[in-house]
Backbone as CSV, one residue per row, in Angstrom:
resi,resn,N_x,N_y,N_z,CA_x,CA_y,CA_z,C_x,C_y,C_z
1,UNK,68.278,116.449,26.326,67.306,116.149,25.311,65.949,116.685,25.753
2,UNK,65.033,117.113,24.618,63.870,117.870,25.368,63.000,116.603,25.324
3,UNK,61.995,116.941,26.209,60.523,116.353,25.899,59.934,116.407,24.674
4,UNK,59.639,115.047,24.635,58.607,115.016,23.211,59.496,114.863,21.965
5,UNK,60.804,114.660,21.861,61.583,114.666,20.969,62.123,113.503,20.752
6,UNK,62.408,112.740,19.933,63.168,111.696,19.410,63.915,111.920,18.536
7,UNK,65.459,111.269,18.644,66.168,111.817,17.883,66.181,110.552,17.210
8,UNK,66.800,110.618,15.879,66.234,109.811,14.444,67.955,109.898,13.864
9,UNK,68.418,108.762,13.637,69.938,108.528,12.817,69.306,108.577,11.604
10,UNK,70.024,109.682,11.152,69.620,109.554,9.167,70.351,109.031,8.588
11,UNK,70.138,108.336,7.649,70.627,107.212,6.299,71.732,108.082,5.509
12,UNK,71.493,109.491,5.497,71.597,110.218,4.801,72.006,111.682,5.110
13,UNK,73.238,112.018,4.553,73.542,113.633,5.114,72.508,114.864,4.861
14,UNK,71.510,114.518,3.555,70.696,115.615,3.183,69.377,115.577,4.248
15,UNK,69.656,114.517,4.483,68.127,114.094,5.362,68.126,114.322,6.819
16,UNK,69.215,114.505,7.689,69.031,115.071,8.846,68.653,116.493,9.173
17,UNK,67.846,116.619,10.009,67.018,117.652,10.886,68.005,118.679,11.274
18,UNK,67.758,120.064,10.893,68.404,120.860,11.302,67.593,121.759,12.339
19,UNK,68.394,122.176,13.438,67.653,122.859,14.849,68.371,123.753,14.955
20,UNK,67.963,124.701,14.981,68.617,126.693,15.551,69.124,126.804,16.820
21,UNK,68.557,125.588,17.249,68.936,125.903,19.041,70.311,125.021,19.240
22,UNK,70.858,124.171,18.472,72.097,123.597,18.785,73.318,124.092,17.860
23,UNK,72.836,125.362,17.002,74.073,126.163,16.794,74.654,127.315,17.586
24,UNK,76.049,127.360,17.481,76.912,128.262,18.331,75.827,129.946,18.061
25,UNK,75.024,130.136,16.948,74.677,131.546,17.558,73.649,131.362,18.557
26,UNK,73.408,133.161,19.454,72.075,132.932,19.818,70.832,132.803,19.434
27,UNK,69.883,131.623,19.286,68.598,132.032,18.984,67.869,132.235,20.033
28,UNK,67.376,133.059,20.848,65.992,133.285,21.137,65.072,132.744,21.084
29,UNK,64.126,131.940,21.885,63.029,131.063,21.654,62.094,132.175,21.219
30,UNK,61.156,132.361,20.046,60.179,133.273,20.009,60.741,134.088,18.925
31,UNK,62.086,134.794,19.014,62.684,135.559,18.218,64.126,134.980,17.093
32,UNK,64.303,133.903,16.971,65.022,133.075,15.770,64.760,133.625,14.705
33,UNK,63.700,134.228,13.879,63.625,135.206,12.509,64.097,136.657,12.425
34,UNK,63.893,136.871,13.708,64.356,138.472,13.896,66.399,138.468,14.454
35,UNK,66.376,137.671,14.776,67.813,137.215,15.210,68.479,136.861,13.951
36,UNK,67.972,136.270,12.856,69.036,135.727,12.077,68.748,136.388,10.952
37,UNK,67.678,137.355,10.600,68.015,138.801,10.429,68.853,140.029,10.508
38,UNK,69.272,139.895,11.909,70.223,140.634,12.707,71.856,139.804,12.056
39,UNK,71.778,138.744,12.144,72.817,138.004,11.935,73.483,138.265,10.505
40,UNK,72.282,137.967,9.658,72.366,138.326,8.133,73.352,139.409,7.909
41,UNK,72.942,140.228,8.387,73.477,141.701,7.708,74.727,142.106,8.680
42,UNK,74.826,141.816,10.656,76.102,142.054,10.882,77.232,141.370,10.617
43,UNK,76.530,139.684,10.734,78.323,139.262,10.825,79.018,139.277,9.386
44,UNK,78.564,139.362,8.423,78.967,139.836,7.298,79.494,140.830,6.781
45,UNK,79.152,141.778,7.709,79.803,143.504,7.561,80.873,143.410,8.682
46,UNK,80.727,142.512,9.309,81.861,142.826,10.369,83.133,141.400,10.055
47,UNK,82.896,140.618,9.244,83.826,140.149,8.709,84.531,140.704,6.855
48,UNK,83.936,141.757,6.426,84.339,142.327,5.879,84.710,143.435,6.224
49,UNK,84.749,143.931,7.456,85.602,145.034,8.128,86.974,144.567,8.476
50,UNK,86.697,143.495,9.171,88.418,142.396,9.970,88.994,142.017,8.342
51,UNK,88.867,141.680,7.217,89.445,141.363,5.977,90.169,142.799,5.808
52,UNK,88.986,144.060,5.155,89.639,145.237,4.837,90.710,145.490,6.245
53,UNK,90.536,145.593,7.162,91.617,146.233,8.044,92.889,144.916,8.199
54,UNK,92.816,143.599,7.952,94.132,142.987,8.175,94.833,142.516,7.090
55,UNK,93.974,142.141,6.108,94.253,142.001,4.890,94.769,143.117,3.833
56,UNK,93.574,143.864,3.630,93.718,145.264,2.750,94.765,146.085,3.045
57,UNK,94.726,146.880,4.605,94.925,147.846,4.840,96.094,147.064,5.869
58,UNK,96.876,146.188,6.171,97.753,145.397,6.511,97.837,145.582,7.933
59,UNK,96.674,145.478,8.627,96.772,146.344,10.017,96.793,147.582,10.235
60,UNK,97.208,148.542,9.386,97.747,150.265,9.912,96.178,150.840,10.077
61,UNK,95.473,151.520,11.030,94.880,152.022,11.075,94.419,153.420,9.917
62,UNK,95.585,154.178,9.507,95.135,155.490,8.653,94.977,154.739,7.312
63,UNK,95.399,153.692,7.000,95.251,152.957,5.634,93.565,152.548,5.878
64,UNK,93.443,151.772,6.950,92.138,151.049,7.332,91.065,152.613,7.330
65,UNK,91.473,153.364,7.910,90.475,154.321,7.867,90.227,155.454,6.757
66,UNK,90.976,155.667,5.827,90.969,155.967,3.901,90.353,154.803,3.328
67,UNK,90.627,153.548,3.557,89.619,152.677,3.120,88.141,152.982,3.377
68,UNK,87.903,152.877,4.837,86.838,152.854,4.877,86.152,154.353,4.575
69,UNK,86.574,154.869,4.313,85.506,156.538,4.104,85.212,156.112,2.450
70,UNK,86.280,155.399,1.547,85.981,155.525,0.438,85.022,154.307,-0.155
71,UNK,84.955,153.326,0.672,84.324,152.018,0.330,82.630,152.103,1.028
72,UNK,81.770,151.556,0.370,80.421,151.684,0.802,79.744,150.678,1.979
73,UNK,78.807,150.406,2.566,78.409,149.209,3.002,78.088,148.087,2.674
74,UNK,77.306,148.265,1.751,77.133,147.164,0.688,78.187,146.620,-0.119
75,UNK,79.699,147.382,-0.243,80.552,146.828,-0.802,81.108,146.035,0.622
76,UNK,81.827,146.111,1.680,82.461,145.710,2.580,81.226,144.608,3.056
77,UNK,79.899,145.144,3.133,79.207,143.682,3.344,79.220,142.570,2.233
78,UNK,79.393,143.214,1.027,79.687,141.755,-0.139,81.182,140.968,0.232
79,UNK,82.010,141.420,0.446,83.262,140.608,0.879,82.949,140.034,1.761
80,UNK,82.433,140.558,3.415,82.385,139.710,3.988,80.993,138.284,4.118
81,UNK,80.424,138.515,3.120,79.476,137.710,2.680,79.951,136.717,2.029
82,UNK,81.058,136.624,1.208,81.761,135.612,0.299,82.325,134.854,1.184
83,UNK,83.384,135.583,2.623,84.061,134.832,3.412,83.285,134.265,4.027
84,UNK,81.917,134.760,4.577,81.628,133.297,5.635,80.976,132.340,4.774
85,UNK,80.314,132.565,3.519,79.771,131.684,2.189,80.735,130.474,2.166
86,UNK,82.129,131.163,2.148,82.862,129.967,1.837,83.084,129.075,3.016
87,UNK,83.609,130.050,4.414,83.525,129.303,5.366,82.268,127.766,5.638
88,UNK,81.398,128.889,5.604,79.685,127.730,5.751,80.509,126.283,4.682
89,UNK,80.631,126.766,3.215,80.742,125.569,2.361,81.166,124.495,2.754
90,UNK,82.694,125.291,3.181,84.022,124.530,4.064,83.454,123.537,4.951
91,UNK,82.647,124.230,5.983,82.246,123.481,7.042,81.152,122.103,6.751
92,UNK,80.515,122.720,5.727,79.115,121.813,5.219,80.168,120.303,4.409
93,UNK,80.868,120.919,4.238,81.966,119.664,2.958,82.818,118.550,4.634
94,UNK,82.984,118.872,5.195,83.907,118.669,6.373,82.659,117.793,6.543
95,UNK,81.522,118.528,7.218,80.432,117.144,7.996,80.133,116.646,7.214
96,UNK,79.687,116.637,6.037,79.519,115.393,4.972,80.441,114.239,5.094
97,UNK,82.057,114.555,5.130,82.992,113.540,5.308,82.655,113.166,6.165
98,UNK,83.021,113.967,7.377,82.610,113.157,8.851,81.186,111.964,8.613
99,UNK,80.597,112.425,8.069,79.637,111.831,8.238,78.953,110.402,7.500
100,UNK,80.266,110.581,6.730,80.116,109.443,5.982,81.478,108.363,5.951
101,UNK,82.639,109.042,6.509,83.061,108.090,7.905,82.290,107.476,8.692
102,UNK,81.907,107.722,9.295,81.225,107.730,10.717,79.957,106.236,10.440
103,UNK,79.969,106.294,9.016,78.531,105.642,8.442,79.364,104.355,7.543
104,UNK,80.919,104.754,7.376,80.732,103.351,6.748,81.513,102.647,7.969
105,UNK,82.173,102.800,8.926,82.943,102.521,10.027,81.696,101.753,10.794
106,UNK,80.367,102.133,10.947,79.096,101.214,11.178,78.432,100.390,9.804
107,UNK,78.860,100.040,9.119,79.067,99.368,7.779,79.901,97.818,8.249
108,UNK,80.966,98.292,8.238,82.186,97.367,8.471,81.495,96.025,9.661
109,UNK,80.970,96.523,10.651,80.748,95.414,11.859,79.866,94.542,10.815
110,UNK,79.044,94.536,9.584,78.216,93.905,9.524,78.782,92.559,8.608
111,UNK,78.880,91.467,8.591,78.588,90.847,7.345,77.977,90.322,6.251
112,UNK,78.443,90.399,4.875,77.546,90.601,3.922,77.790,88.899,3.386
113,UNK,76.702,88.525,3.162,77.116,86.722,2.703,76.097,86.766,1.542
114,UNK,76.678,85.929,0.696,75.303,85.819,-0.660,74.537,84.845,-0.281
115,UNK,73.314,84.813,-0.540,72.382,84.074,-0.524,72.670,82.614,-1.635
């Protein structure tokens, strides 16, 4: 945990604090805008390269490589833009559950009595 930081349980899935430095990419202290810049535009072209070559082109290399002479960048970066779109969704829908497990399971210890 750093200095100067307090960490805060949110009520709420929309309401917790999101930090660059406790996701799996690298950020760079200083350079996090120029990094996820970089991020933007490769991992998206390079997961629409791994789709066209295992999916499309079924593995075979001369299929994968007639694909790619005829397909543009901006097209192979829109596919792989959809896949991690959905991935992200996937993942964002998953911690919501988790997280609201997690929130009524600290619910349960309490009892509720009417006044």
């Amino acid at each position: 945990m750093k200095k100067g930081f307090t960490i805060k349980k949110a009520n709420s899935f929309a309401k917790q604090e999101v930090d660059l430095t406790e996701t799996p990419l690298f950020f760079p202290a200083g350079f996090e805008k120029v990094f996820l810049a970089i991020y933007f535009v490769a991992l998206p072209y390079i997961a629409g390269l791994l789709f066209l070559f295992f999916y499309v082109a079924e593995g075979k290399a001369e299929l994968f490589l007639s694909l790619n002479d005829e397909s543009s960048f901006i097209l192979t970066w829109a596919i792989g833009y959809e896949i991690i779109a959905t991935l992200i969704l996937l993942l964002i829908i998953k911690s919501a559950i988790t997280f609201s497990i997690q929130n009524s399971k600290k619910g349960r210890n309490q009892h509720f009595t009417r006044p």
